[in-house]
BAKOL-755548 format. One record per atom (N, C-alpha, C, CB): residue number from 1; atom name; x, y, z. Coordinates in pm, whole numbers, padded with zeros to 5 digits. Each point is the difference from the previous one (the first is absolute). Glycine has a CB too. Layout:
[NUM,CA,[X,Y,Z]]
...
% end
This chain:
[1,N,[00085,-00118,00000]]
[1,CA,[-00085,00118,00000]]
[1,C,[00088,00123,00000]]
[1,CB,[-00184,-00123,00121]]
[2,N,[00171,00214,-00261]]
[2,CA,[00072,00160,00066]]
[2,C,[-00054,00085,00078]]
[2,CB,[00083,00014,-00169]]
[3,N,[00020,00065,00240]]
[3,CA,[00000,00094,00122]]
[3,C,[-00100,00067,-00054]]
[3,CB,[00231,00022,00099]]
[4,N,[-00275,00023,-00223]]
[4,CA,[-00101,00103,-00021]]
[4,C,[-00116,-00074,-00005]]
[4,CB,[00133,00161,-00118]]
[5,N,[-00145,-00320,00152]]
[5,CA,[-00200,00009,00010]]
[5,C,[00008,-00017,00162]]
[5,CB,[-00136,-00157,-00263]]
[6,N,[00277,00139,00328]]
[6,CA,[-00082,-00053,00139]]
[6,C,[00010,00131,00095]]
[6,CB,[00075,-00285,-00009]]
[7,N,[-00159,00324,00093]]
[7,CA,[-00023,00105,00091]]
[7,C,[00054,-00042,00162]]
[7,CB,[-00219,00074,-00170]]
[8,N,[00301,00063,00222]]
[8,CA,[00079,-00053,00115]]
[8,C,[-00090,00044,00084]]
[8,CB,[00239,00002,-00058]]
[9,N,[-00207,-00037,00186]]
[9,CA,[-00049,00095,00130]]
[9,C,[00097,00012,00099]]
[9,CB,[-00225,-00065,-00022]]
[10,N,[00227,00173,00092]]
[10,CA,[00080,00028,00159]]
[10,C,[-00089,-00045,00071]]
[10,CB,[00129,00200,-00012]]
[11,N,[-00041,-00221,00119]]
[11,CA,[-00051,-00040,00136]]
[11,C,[-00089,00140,00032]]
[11,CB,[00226,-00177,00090]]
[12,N,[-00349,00200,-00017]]
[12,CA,[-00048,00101,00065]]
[12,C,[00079,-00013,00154]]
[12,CB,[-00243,00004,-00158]]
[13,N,[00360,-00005,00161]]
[13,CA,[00054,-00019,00143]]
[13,C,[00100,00086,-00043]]
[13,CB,[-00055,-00240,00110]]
[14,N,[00127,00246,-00278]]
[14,CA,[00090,00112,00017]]
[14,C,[00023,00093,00037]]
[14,CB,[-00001,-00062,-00082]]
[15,N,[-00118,00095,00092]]
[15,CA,[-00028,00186,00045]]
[15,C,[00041,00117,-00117]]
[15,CB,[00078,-00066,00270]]
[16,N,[-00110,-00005,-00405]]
[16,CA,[00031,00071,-00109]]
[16,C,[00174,00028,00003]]
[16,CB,[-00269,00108,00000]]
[17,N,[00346,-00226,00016]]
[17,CA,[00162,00035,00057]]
[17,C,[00025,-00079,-00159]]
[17,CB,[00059,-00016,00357]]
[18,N,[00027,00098,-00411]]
[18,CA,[00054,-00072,-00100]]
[18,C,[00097,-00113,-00052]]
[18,CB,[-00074,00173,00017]]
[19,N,[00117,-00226,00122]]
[19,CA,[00129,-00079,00003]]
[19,C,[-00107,-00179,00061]]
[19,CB,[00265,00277,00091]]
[20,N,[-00355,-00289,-00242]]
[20,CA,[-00080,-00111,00096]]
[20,C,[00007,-00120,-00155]]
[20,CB,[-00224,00190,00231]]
[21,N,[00191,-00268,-00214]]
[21,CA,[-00012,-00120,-00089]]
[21,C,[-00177,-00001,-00025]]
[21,CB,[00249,-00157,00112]]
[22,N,[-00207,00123,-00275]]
[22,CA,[-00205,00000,-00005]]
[22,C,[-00024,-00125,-00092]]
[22,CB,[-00075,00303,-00010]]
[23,N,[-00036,-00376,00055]]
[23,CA,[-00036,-00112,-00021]]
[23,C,[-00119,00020,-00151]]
[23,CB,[00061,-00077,00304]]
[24,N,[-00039,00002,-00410]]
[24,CA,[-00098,-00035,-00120]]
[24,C,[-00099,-00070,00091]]
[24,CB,[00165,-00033,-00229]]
[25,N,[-00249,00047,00113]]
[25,CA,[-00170,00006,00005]]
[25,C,[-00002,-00167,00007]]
[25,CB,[-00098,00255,-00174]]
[26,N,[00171,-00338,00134]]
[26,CA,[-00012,-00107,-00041]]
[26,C,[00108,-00078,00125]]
[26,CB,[-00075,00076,-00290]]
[27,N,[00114,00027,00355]]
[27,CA,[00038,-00069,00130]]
[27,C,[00177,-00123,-00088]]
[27,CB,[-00380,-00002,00166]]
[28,N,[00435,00114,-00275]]
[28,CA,[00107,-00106,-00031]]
[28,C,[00106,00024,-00001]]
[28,CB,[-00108,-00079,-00096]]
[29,N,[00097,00218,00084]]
[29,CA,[00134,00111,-00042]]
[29,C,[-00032,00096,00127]]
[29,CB,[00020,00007,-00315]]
[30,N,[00165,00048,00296]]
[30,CA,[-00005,00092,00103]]
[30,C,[00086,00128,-00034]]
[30,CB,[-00039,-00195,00161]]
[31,N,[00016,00324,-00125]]
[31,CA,[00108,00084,-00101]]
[31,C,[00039,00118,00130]]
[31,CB,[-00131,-00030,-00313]]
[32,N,[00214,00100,00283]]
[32,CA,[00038,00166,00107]]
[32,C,[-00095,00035,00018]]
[32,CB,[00171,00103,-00067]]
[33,N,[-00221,-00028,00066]]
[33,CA,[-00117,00131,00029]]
[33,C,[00070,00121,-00067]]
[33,CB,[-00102,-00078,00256]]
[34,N,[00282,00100,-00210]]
[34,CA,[00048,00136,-00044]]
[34,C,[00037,-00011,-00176]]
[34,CB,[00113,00056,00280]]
[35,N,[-00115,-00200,-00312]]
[35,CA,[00020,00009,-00146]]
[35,C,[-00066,-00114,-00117]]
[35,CB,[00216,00112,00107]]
[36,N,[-00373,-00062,-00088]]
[36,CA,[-00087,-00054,-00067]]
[36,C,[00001,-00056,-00135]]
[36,CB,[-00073,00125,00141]]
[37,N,[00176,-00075,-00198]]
[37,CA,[00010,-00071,-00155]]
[37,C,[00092,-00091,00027]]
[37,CB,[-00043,00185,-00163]]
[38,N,[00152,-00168,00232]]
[38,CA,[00091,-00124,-00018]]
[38,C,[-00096,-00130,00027]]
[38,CB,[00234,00135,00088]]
[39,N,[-00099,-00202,-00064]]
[39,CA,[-00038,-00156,00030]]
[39,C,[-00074,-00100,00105]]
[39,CB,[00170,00054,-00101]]
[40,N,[-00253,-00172,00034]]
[40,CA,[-00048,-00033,00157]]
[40,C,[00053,-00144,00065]]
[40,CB,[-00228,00136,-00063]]
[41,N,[00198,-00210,00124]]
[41,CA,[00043,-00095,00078]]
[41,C,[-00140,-00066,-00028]]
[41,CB,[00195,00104,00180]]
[42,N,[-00151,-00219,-00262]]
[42,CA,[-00161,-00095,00012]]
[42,C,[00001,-00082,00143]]
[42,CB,[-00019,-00062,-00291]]
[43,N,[-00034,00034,00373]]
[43,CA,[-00006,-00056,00138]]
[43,C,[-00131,-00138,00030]]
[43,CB,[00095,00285,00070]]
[44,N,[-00052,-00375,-00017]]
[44,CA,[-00049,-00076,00062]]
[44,C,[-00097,00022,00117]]
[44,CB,[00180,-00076,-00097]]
[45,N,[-00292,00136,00098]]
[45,CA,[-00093,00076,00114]]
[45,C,[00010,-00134,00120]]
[45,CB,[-00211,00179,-00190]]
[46,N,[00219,-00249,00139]]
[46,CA,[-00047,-00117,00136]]
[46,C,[00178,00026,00078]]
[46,CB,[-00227,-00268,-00157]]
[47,N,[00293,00217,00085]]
[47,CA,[00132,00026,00073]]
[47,C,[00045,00104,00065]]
[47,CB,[00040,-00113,-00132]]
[48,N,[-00088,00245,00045]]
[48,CA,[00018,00136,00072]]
[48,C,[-00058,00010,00147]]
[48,CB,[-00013,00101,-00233]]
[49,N,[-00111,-00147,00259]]
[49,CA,[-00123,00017,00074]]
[49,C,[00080,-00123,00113]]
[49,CB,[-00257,00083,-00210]]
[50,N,[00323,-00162,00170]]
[50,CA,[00038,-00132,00120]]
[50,C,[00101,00120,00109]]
[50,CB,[00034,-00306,-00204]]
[51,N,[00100,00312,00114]]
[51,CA,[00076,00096,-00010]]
[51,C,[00012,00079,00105]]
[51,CB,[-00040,-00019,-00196]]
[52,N,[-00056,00107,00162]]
[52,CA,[-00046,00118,00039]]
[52,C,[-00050,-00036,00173]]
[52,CB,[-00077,00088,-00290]]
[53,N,[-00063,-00216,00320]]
[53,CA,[-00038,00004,00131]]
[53,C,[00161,-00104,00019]]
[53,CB,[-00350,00034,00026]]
[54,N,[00403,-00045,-00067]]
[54,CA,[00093,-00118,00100]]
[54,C,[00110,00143,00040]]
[54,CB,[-00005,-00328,-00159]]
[55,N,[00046,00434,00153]]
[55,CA,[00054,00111,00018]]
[55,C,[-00075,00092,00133]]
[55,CB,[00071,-00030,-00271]]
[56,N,[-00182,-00037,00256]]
[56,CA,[-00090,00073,00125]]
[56,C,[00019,-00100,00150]]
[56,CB,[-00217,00105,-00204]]
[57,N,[00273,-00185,00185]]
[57,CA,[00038,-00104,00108]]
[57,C,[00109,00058,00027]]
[57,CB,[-00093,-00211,-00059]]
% end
């Protein structure tokens, strides 16, 4: 899929801070926030999401 059909989002926790990571619509890719055209990181959501609560331990 290209970067131009899929739509990102920020976290509403940034506080409109520009130094944040923003997640596709499709939950696959992941890109800057400060530099929207470059490149993204296609990602594994289940792995991210394991990841992520095993870091909260």
């Amino acid at each position: 899929m290209s970067q131009e059909r899929l739509r990102f989002k920020k976290s509403s926790r940034s506080g409109g801070n520009s130094n944040c990571v923003e997640v596709s619509h499709t939950r696959t890719h992941l890109r800057d926030s400060k530099n929207p055209t470059g490149p993204t990181l296609t990602i594994n959501t289940t792995a991210l999401i394991t990841f992520a609560k095993a870091q909260r331990d």
